[in-house]
N, CA, C and O atoms as CSV, one atom per row, in Angstrom:
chain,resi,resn,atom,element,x,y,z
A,1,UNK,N,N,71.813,105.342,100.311
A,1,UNK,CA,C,71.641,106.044,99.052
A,1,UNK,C,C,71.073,105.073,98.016
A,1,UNK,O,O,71.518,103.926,97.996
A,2,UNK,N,N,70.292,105.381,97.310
A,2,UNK,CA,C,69.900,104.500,96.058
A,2,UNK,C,C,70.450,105.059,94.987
A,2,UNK,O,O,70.945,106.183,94.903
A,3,UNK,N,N,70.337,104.148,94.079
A,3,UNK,CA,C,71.329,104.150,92.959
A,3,UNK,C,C,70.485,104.976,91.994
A,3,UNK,O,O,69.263,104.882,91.881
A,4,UNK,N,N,71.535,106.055,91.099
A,4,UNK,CA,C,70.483,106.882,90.199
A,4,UNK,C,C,70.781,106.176,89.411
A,4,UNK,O,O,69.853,106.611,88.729
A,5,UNK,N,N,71.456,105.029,88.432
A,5,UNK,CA,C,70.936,104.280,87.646
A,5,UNK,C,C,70.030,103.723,87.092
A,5,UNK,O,O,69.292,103.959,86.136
A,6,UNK,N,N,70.259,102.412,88.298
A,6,UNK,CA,C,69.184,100.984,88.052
A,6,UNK,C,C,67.829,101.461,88.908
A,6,UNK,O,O,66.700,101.008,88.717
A,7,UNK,N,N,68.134,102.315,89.735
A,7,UNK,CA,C,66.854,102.922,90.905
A,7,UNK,C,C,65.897,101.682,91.573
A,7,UNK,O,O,64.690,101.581,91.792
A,8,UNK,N,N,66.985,100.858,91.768
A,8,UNK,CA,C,66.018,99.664,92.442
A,8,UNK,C,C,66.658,99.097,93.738
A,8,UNK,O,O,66.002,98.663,94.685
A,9,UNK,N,N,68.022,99.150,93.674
A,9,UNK,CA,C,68.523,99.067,94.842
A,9,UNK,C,C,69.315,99.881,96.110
A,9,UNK,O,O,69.254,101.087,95.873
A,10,UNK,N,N,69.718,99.728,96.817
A,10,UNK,CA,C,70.433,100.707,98.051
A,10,UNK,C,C,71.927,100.403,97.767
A,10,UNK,O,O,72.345,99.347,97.293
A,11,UNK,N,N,72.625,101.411,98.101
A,11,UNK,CA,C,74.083,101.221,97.712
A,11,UNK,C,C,74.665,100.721,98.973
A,11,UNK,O,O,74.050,101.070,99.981
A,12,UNK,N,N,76.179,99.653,99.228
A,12,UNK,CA,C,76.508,99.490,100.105
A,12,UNK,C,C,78.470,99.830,100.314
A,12,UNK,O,O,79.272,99.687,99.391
A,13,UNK,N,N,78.732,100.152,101.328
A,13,UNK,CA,C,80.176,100.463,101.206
A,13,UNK,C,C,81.041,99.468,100.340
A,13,UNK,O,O,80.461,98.391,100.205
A,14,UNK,N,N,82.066,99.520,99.820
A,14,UNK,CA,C,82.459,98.986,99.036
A,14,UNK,C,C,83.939,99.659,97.968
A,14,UNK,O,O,83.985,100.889,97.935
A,15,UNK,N,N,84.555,99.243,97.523
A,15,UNK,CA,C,85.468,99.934,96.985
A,15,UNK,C,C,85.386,99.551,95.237
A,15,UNK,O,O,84.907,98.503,94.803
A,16,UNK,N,N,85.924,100.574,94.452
A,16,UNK,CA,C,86.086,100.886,92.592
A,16,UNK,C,C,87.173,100.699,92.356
A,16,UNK,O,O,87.950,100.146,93.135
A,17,UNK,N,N,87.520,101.202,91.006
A,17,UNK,CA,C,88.939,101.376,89.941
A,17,UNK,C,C,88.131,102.668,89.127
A,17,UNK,O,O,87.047,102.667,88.544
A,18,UNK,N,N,89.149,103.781,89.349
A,18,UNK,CA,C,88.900,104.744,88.912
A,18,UNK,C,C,90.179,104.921,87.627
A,18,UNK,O,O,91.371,104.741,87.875
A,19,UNK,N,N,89.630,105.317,86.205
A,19,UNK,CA,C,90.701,105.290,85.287
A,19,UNK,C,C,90.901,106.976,84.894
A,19,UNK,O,O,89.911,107.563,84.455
A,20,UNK,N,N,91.714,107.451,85.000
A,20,UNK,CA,C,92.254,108.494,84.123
A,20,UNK,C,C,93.174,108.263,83.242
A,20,UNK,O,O,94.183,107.563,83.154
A,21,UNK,N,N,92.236,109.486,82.204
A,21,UNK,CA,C,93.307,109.237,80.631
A,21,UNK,C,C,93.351,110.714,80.289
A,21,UNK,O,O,92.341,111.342,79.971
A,22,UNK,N,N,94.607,111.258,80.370
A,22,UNK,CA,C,94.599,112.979,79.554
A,22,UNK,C,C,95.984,112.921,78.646
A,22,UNK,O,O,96.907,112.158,78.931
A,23,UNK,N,N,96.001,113.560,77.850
A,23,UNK,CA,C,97.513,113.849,77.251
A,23,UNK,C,C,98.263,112.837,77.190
A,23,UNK,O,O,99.427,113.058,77.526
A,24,UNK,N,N,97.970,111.600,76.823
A,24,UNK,CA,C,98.894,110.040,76.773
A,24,UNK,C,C,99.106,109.628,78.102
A,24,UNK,O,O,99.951,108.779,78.387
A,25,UNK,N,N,98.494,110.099,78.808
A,25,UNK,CA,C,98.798,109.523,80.256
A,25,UNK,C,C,97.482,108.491,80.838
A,25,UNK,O,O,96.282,108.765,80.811
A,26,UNK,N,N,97.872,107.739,81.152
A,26,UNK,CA,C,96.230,106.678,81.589
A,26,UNK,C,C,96.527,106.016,83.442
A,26,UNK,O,O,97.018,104.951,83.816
A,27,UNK,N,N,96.161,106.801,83.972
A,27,UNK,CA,C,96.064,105.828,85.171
A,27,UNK,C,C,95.366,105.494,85.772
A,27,UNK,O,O,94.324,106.148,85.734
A,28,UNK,N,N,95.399,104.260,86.758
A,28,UNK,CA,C,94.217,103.379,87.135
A,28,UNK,C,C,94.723,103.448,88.747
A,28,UNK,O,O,95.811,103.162,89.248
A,29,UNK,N,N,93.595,103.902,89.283
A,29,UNK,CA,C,93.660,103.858,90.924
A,29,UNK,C,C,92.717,102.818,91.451
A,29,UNK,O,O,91.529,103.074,91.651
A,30,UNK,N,N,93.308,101.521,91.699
A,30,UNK,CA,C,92.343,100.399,92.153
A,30,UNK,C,C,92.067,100.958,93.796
A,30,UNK,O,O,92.519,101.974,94.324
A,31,UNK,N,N,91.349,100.125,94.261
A,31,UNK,CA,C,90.595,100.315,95.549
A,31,UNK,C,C,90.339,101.398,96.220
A,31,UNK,O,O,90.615,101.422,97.420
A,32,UNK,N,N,89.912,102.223,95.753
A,32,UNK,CA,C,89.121,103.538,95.508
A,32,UNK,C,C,87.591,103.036,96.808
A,32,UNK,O,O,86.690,102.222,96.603
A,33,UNK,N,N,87.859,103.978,98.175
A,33,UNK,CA,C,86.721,103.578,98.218
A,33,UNK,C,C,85.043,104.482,97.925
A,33,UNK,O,O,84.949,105.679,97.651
A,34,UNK,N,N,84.080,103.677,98.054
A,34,UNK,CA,C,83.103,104.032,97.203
A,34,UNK,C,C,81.300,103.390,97.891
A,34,UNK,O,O,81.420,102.637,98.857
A,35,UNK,N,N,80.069,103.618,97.514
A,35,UNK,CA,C,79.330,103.396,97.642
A,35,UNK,C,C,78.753,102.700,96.470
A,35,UNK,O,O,78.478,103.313,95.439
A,36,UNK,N,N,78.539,101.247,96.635
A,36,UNK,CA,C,78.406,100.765,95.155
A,36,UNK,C,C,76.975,99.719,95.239
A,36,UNK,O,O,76.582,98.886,96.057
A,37,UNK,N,N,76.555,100.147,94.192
A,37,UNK,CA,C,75.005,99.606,93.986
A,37,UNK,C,C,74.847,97.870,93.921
A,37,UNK,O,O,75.328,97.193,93.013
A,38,UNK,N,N,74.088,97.332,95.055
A,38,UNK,CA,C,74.188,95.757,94.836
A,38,UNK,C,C,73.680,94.685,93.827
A,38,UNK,O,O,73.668,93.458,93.729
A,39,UNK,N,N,73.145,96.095,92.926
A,39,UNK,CA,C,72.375,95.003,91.504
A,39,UNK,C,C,72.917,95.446,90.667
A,39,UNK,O,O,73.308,94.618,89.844
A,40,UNK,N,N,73.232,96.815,90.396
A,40,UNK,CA,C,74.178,97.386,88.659
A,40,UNK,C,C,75.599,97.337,89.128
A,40,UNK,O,O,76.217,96.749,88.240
A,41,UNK,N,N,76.327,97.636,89.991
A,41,UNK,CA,C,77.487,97.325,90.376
A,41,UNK,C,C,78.056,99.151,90.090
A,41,UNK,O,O,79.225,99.202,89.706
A,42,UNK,N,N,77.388,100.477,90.234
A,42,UNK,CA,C,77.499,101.800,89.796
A,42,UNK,C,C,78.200,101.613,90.678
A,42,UNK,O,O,78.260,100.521,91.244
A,43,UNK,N,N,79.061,102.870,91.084
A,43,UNK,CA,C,79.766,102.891,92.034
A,43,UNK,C,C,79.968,104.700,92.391
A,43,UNK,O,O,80.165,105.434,91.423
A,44,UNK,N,N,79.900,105.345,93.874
A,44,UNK,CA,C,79.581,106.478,93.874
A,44,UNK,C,C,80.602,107.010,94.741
A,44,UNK,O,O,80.888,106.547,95.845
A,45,UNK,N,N,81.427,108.550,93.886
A,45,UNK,CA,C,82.698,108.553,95.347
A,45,UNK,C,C,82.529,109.679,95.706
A,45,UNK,O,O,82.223,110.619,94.972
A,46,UNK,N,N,82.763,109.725,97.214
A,46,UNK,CA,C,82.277,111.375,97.988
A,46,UNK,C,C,83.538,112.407,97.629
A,46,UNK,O,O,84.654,112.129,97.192
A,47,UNK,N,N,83.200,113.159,97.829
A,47,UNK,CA,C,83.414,114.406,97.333
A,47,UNK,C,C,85.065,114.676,97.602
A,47,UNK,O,O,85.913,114.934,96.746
A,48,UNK,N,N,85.302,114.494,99.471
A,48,UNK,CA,C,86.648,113.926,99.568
A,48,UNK,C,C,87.660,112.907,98.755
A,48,UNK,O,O,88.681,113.282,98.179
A,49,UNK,N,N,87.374,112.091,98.794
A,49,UNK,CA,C,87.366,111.201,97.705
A,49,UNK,C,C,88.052,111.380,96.490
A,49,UNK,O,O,89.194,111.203,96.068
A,50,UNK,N,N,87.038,111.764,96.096
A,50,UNK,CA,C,87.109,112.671,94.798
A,50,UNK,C,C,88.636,114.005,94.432
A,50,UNK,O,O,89.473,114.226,93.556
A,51,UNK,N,N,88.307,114.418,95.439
A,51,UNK,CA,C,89.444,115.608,95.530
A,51,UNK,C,C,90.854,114.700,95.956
A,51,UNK,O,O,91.749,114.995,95.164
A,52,UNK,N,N,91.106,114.141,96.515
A,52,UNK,CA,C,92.096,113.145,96.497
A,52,UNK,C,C,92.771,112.414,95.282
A,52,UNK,O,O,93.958,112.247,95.002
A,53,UNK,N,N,91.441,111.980,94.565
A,53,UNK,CA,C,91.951,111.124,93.118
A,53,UNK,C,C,92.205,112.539,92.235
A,53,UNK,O,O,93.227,112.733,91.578
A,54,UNK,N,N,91.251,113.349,92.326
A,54,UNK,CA,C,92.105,114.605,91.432
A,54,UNK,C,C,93.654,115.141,91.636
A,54,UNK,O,O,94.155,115.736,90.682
A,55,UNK,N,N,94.362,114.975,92.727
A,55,UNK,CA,C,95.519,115.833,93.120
A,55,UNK,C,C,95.911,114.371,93.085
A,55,UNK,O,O,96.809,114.411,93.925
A,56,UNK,N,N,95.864,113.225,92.729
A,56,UNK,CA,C,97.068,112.210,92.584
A,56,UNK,C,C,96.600,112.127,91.139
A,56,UNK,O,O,97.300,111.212,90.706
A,57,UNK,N,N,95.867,112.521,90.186
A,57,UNK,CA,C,96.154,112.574,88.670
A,57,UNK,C,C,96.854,113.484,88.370
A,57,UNK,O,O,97.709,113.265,87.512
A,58,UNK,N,N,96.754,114.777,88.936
A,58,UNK,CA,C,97.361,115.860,89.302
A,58,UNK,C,C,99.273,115.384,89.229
A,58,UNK,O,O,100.039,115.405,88.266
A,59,UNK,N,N,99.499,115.020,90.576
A,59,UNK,CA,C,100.346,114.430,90.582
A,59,UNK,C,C,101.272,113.988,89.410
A,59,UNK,O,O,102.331,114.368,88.909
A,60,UNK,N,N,100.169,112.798,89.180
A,60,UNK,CA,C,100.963,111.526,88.359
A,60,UNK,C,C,101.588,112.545,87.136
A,60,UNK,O,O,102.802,112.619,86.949
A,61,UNK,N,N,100.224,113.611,86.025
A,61,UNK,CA,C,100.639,114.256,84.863
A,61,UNK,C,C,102.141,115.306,85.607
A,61,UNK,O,O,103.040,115.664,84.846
A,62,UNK,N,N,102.158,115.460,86.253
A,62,UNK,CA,C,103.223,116.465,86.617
A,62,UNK,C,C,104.832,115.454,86.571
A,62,UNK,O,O,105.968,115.808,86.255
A,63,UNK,N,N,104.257,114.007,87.067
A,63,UNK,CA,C,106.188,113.037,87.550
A,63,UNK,C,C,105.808,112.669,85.979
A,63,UNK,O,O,106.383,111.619,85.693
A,64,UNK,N,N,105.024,113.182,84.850
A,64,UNK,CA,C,105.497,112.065,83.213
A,64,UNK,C,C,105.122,110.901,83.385
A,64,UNK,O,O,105.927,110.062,82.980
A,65,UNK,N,N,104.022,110.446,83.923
A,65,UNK,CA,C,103.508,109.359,84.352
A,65,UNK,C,C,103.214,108.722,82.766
A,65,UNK,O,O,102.868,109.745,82.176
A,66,UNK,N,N,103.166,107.716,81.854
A,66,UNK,CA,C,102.550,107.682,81.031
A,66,UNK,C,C,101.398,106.194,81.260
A,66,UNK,O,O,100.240,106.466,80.943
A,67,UNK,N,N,101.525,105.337,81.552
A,67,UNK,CA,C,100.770,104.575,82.573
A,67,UNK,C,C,100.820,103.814,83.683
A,67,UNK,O,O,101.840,103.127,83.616
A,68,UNK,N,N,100.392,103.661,84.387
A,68,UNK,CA,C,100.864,103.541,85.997
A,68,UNK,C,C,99.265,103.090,86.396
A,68,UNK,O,O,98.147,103.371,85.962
A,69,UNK,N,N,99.785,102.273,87.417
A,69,UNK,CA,C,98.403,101.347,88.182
A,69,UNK,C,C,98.963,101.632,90.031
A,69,UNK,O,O,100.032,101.223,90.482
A,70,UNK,N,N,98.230,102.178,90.579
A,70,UNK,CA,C,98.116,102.590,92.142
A,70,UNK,C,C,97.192,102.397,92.861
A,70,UNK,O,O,96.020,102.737,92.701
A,71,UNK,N,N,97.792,101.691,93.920
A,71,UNK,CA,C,96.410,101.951,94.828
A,71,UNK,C,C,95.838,102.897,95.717
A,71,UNK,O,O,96.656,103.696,96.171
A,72,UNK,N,N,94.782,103.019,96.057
A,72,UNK,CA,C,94.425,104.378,96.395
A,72,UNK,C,C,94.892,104.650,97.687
A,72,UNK,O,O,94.745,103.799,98.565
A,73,UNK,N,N,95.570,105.988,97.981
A,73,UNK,CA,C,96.159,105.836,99.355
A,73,UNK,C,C,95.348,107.470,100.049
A,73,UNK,O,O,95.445,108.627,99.639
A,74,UNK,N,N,94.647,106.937,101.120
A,74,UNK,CA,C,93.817,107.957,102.078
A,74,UNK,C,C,95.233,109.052,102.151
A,74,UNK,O,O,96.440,108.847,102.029
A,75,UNK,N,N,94.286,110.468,102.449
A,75,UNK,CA,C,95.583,111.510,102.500
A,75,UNK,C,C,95.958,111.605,104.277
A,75,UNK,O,O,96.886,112.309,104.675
């Protein structure tokens, strides 16, 4: 995949830190994995992925999370 950013380089596997912030709640899901660009450092997450980090923000606002740092755990 190339990067729709910088549009100069190819993305390579690699893992992010994804932050959510809603309603006083902020959490940070380190090692998120991801497709990430080797010159801007963008970082791109599939769709699975994606739906995963939604239902553990999901989650977190439901246990009163108010900030919390996790790592990302495959379902």
């Amino acid at each position: 995949m190339k990067c729709l950013m910088c549009k100069n380089e190819t993305t390579i596997d690699g893992t992010t830190t994804v932050t959510f912030e809603r309603d006083g709640m902020t959490l940070v899901v380190k090692n998120v994995p991801a497709r990430v660009c080797r010159n801007c450092g963008e970082a791109y997450v599939n769709e699975e992925t994606t739906k995963r980090l939604l239902e553990t923000a999901e989650q977190a606002a439901f246990e009163g999370v108010q900030v919390e740092v996790r790592n990302f755990q495959a379902a």
